[in-house]
C-alpha positions in Angstrom: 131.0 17.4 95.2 129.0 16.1 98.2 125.3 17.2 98.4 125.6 18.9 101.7 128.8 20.7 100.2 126.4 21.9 97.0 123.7 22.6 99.2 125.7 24.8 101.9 127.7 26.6 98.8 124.0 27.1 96.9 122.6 28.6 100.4 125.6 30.9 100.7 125.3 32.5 97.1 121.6 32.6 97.3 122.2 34.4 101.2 123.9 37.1 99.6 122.3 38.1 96.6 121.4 41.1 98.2 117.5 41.6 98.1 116.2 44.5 97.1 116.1 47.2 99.5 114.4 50.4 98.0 113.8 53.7 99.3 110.1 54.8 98.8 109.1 57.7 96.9 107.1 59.5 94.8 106.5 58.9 90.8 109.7 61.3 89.1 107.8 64.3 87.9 108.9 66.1 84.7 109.7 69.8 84.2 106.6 69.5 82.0 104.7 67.6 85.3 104.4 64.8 83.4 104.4 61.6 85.5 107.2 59.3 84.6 105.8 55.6 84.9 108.5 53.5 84.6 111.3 54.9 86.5 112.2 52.8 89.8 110.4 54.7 92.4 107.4 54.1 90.3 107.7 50.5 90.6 108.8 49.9 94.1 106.0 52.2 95.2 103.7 49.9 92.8 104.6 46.7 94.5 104.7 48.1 98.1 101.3 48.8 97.2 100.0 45.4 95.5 101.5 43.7 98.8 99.4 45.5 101.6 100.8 49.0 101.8 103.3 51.0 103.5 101.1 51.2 106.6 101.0 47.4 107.0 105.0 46.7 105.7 105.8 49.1 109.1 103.7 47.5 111.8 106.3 44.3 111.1 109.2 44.7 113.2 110.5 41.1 113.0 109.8 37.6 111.3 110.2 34.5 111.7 109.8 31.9 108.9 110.6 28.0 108.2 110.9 26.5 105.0 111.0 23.2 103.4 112.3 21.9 99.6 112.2 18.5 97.9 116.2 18.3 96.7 117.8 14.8 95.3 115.8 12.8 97.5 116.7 14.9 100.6 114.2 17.3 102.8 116.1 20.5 103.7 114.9 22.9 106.4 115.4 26.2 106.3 114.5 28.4 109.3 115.0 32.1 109.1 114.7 35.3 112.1 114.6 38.5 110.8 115.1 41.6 113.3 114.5 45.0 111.8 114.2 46.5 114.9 117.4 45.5 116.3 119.1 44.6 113.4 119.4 41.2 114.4 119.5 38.1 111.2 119.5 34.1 111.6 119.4 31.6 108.7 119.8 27.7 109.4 119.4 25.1 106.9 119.5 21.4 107.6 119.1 18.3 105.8 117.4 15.4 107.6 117.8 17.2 110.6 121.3 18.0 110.9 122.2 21.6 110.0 124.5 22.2 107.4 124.9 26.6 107.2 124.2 29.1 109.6 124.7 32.5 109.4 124.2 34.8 112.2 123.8 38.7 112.0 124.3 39.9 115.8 125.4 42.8 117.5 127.1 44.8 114.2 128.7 41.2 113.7 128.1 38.3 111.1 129.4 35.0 110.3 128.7 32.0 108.7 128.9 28.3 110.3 129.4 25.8 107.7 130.8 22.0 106.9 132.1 22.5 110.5 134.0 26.0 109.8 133.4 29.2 111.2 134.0 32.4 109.2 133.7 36.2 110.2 132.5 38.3 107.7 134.1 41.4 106.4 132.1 44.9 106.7 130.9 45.1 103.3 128.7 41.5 103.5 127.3 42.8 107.3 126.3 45.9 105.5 124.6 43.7 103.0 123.0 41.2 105.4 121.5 43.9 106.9 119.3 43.7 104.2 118.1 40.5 105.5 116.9 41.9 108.6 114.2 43.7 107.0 110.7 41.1 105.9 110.0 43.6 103.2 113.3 45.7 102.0 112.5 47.1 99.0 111.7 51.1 100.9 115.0 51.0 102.3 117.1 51.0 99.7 118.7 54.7 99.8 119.4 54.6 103.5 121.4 51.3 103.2 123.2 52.8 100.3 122.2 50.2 97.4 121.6 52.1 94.0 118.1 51.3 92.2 117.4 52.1 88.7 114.9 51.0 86.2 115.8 49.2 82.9 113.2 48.0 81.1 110.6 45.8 80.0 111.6 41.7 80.2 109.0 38.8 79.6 109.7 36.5 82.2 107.5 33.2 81.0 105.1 34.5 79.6 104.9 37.3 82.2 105.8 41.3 81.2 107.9 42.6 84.1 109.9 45.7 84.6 113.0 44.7 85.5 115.1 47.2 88.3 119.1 46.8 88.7 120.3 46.8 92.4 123.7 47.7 92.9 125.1 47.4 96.5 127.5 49.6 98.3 130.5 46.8 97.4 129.0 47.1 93.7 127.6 43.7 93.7 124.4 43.6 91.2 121.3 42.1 91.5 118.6 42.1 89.2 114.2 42.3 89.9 111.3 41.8 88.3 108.3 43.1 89.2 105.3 42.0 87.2 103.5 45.0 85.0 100.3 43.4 85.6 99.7 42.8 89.6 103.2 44.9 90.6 103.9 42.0 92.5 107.6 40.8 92.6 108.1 37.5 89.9 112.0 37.4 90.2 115.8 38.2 91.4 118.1 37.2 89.0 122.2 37.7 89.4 124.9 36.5 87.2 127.3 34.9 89.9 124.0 33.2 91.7 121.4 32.5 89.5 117.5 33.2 89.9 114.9 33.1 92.6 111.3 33.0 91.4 108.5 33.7 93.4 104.7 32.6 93.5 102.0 31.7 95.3 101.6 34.8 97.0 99.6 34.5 100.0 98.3 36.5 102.9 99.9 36.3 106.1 98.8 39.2 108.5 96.8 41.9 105.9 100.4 41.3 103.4 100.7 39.6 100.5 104.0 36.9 100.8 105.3 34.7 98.2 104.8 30.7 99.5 107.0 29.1 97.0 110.4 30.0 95.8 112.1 27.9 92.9 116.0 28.7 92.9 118.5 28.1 90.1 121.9 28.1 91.1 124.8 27.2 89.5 125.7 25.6 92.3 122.7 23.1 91.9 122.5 20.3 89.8 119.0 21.1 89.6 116.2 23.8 90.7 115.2 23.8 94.3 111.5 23.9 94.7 111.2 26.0 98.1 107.8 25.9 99.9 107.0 28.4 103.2 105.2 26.5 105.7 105.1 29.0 108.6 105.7 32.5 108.5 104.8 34.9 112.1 105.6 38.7 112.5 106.2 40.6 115.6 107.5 38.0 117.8 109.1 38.1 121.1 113.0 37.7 120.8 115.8 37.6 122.4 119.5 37.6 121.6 119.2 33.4 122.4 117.0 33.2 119.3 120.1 34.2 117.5 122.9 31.7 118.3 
């Protein structure tokens, strides 16, 4: 297969993993009012915090955020809009400067642009793209209708995490790992797309943001080391910013 063929099928998988989207409550108290600390609520509520707070995850209405990665001799770009406000998504990724995948969320509509063909996504991938349009998903989990629960401790090199099962509305599941120590998230993992690990966390307007992503794919002959190199929130946009 082609690079730009691995690389735009990678993308794809990695675009739809689903990130967790989580609805933000309270610790699960017992009859006995005993405070549960490992259920999910627990842990999304643990990272929200270690990341800047709730306060500070809803002053950001929108981001906007390039990338680059270091891939068979290649420099990819990857350029993503995120519109919470408006429910508005972008994602382009090119390879010495000619874009490969784009995939548009815009006006209750998605598709994807790629290897010069245009396809219209179905209802149940706009529903989980909308996802995507949120910087920081994890509190909206329960009005986007994924499913969260917690199930169990995992080392994750050398790291203990709690690890959370995300299930989306079209049943698709997604694993996370959210680091015991710092609550910070370490990884999503999924069966059909491999893992994303995150580190370097950083931060970028009073929250914290993961800098560097490192992606295994099936789809890659090899991990993609993924480094941020601008992220802004709160931006003026427009529809344009989304063709």
């Amino acid at each position: 297969m082609k690079l730009k063929s691995i690389l735009a099928a990678a993308f794809l998988c990695v675009l739809f993993q689903g990130a967790a989207v989580a609805n933000e409550h309270t610790s699960l108290v017992t009859a006995q009012g005993e405070v549960v600390p490992n259920d999910p609520a627990t842990i999304i509520n643990a990272y929200v915090k270690a990341i800047g707070g709730t306060e500070k995850i809803a002053q950001i209405r929108n981001s906007v955020m390039t990338a680059e990665a270091a891939f068979m001799g290649q420099v990819i770009q990857i350029k993503t809009i995120s519109d919470a406000e408006f429910t508005r998504m972008l994602q382009s990724t090119s390879v010495g400067g000619n874009e490969m995948q784009k995939t548009i969320l815009l006006n209750g509509k998605a598709q994807v642009m790629a290897m010069g063909q245009v396809q219209e996504l179905p209802e149940e991938m706009v529903a989980i793209l909308k996802t995507q349009t949120y910087m920081f998903p994890e509190q909206n989990y329960e009005a986007l209708g994924f499913a969260v629960t917690y199930v169990g401790e995992e080392e994750i090199e050398g790291e203990n995490t709690h690890k959370l099962e995300i299930t989306a509305p079209n049943g698709m599941v997604t694993h996370e790992f959210y680091s015991a120590s710092s609550g910070l998230k370490v990884r999503t993992s999924s069966s059909a797309t491999g893992d994303i690990s995150y580190s370097d966390y950083q931060e970028v307007e009073g929250v914290l943001v993961p800098m560097s992503l490192k992606i295994k794919n099936p789809m890659l002959p090899e991990a993609l080391e993924t480094k941020i190199t601008s992220i802004k929130f709160n931006q003026e946009l427009s529809d344009a910013d989304f063709q």
